[in-house]
C-alpha positions in Angstrom: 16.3 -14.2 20.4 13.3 -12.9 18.9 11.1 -9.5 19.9 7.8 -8.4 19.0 6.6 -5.0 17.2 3.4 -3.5 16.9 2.5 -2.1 13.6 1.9 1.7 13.8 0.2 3.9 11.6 2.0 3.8 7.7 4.2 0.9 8.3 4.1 -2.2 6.2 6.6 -5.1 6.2 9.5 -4.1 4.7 10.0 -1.1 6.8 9.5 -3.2 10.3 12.1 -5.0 8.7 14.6 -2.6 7.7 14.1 -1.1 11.3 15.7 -4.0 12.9 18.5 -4.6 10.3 16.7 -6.8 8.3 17.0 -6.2 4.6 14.4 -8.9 3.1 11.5 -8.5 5.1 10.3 -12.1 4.2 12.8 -13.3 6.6 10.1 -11.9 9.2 7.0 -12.3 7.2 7.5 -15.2 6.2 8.5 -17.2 10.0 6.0 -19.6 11.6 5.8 -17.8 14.3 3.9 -14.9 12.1 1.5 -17.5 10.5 -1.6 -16.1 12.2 -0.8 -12.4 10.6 0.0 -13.4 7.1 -3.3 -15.5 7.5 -5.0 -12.2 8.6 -2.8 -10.0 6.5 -2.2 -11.9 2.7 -0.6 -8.5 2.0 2.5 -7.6 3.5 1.9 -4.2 2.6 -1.0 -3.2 4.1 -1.2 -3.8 7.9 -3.1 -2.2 10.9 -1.8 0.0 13.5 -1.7 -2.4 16.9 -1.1 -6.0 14.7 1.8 -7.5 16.3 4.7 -8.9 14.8 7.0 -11.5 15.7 10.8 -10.1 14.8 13.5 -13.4 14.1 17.1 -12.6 14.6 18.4 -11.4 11.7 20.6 -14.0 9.1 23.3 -12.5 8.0 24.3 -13.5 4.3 27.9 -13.4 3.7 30.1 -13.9 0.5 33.7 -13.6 -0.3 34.7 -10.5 -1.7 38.0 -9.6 -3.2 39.7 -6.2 -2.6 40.9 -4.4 -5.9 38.4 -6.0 -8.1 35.5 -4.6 -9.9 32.0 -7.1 -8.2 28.5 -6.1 -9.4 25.9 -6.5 -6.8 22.0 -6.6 -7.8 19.3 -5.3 -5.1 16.5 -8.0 -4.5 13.3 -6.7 -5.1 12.1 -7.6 -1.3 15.0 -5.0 -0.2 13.2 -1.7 -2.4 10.3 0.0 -1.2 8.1 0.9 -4.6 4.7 3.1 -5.2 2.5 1.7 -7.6 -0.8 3.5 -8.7 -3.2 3.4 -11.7 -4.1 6.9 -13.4 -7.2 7.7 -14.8 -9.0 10.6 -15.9 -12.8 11.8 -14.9 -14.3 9.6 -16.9 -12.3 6.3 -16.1 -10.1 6.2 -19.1 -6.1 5.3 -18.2 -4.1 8.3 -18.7 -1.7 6.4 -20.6 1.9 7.1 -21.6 1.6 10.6 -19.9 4.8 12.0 -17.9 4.6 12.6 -14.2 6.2 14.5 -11.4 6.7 12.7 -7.9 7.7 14.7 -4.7 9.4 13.1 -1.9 9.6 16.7 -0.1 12.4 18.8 -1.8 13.1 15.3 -4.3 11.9 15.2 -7.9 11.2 12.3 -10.0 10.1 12.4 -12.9 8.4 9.2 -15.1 6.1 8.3 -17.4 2.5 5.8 -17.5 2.9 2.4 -19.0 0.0 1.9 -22.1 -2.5 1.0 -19.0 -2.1 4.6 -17.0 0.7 2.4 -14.5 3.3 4.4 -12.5 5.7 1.9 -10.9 8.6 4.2 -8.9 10.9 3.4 -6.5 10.3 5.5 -3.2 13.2 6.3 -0.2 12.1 4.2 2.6 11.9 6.8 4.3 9.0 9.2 2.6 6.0 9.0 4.3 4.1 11.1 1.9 4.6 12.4 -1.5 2.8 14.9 -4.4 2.4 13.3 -7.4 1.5 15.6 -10.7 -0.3 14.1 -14.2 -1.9 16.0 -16.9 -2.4 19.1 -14.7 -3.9 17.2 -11.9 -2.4 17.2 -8.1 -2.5 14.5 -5.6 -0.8 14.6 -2.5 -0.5 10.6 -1.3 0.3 9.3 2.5 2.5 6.5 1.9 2.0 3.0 3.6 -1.7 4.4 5.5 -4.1 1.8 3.2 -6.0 -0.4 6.0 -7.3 -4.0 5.6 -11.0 -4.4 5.5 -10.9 -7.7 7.6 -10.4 -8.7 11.1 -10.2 -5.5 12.4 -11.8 -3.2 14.8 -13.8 -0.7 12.9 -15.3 -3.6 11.1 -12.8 -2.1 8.0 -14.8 1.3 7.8 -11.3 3.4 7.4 -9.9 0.6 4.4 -13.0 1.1 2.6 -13.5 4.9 2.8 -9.7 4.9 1.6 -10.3 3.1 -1.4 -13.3 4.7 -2.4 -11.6 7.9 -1.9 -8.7 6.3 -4.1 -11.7 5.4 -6.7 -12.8 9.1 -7.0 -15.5 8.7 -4.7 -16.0 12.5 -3.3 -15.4 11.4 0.4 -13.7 13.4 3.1 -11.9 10.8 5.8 -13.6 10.2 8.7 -13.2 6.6 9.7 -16.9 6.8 10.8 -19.8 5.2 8.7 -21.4 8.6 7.6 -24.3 9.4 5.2 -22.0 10.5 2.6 -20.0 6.9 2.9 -23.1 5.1 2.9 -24.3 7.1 0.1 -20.6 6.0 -1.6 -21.3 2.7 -1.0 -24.3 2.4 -2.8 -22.7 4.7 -6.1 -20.1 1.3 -5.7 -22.7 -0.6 -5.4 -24.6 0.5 -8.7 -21.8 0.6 -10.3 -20.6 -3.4 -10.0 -23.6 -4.5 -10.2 -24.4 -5.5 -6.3 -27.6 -5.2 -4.0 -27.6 -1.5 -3.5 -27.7 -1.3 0.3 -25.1 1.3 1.7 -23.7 -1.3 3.6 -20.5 -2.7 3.7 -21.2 -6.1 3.5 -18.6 -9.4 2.5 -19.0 -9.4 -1.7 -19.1 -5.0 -1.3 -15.6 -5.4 0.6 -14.3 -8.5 -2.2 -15.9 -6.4 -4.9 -13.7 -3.0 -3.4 -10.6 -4.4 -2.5 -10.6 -6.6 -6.1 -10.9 -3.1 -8.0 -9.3 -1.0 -6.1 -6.3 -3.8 -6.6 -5.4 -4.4 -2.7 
């Protein structure tokens, strides 16, 4: 028998999943009976708080297993919960191959950039926010709170002030249209070459979300 969950503010997919015993969230992504939000929602890791999803009974996967014998198990990628982010200094350029600290609360890790300024880490399921450290620079992250820019309510005002802000826009979050986003809009603008208008029209929101990377 199937239920229904509404998203709420820093979930994505895998940990609606995981709070009904599921372990690969495609098994609920992926149903028909969730066509309309994957439609709405291409990424499965950035939904908005009051989307419903429809949750399938969960299929058990079973396998024999042999008791005093060594058996190596791999973790499918669908199962982990990862952070990816792209570095770069003031002026743009990747900060590549530099070592980072990551805080999960009292929890270190500590990494290193691919050539392209990448960090790719594994996070517990459970973080919801995290300090992150690079060539003495600080950023404190909220985990899982990026907002679509399409079919939503606010007409994607909070997604795109979060992505500017992720840009380096100077921006303090609102989730209102103010002067100073409009006034980042049109520094975006400039910058890719649109119609500078302050508004957050279709190819500004395509242009965003294709830079930003979701």
């Amino acid at each position: 028998m199937s239920t229904t969950h509404v998203i709420r503010r820093g979930e994505c997919m895998l940990l609606v999943a995981r709070r009904y015993g599921i372990l690969d969230y495609r098994q609920v992504y992926e149903h028909p009976a969730n066509a309309e939000l994957r439609r709405k929602r291409p990424n499965p890791s950035v939904l908005y708080p009051g989307d419903t999803v429809v949750i399938p009974e969960p299929r058990p996967s079973q396998m024999p297993l042999y008791t005093g014998l060594p058996r190596p198990f791999t973790l499918d990628a669908a199962s982990a919960r990862y952070l990816r982010v792209e570095l770069r200094d003031d002026v743009g350029a990747p900060l590549a191959s530099k070592p980072y600290l990551l805080l999960f609360g009292p929890r270190v890790v500590e990494g290193e950039t691919d050539g392209n300024g990448l960090l790719v880490q594994r996070v517990p399921l459970s973080a919801s926010r995290a300090e992150l450290e690079c060539e003495d620079q600080w950023w404190e992250l909220e985990l899982g709170a990026l907002r679509p820019m399409k079919d939503v309510p606010d007409d994607g005002v909070a997604g795109a002030e979060a992505r500017l802000i992720n840009l380096g826009y100077a921006l303090e979050p609102t989730g209102r249209m103010t002067l100073e986003l409009r006034s980042a809009l049109r520094a975006f603008q400039h910058r890719t070459g649109l119609a500078v208008t302050g508004r957050l029209d279709a190819e500004t929101s395509r242009q965003l979300e294709l830079l930003h990377g979701s």
